[in-house]
N, C-alpha and C positions, 0 to 999 in steps of 0.2 A: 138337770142336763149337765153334764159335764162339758166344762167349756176348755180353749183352747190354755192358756193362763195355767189353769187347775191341773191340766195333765200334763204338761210341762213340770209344773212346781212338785207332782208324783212321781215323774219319770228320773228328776235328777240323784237322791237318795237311793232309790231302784238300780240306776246303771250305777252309781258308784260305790254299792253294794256286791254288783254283781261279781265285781273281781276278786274279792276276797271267799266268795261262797264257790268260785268256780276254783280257785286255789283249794278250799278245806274240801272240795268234792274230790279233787285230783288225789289230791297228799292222804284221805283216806282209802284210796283204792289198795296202797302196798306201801312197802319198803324201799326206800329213795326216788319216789314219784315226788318228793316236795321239790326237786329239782325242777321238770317239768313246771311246777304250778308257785315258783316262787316270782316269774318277773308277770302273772296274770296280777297279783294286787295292785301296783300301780294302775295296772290299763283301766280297771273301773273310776278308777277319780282320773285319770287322762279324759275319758269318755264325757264323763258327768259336766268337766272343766269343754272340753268340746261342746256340750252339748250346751251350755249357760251361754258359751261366744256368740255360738250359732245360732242361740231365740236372740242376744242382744244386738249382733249385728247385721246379721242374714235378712232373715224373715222381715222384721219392719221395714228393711232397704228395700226388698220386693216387692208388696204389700206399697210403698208408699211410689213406686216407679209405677206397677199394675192401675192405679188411681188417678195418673195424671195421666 
């Protein structure tokens, strides 16, 4: 069973991947399409760096307000 932890720890290599595969998706289509697809590489490790904040200080704050 895939627990909560585990997909989290899946998901962050995934999104900060995804920017650069969505860059080499764009910049393949044509001829000065890397323009378009040159400020998506950051966004994935923006996302990934979001998403590490967000399990470290979101969710347990919720989770520990929900319990009391």
């Amino acid at each position: 069973m895939l627990e909560r932890p585990d997909a989290v720890l899946t998901l962050i290599p995934l999104v900060a991947v995804s920017g650069l595969a969505m860059r080499t998706l764009i910049a393949t289509t044509g001829i000065g399409t890397w323009l378009l697809g040159a400020p998506l590489a950051p966004v994935g490790y923006v996302a990934a760096l979001a998403l590490v904040f967000l399990e470290l200080l979101a969710w347990p704050v919720a989770e520990r307000i929900g319990e009391s």
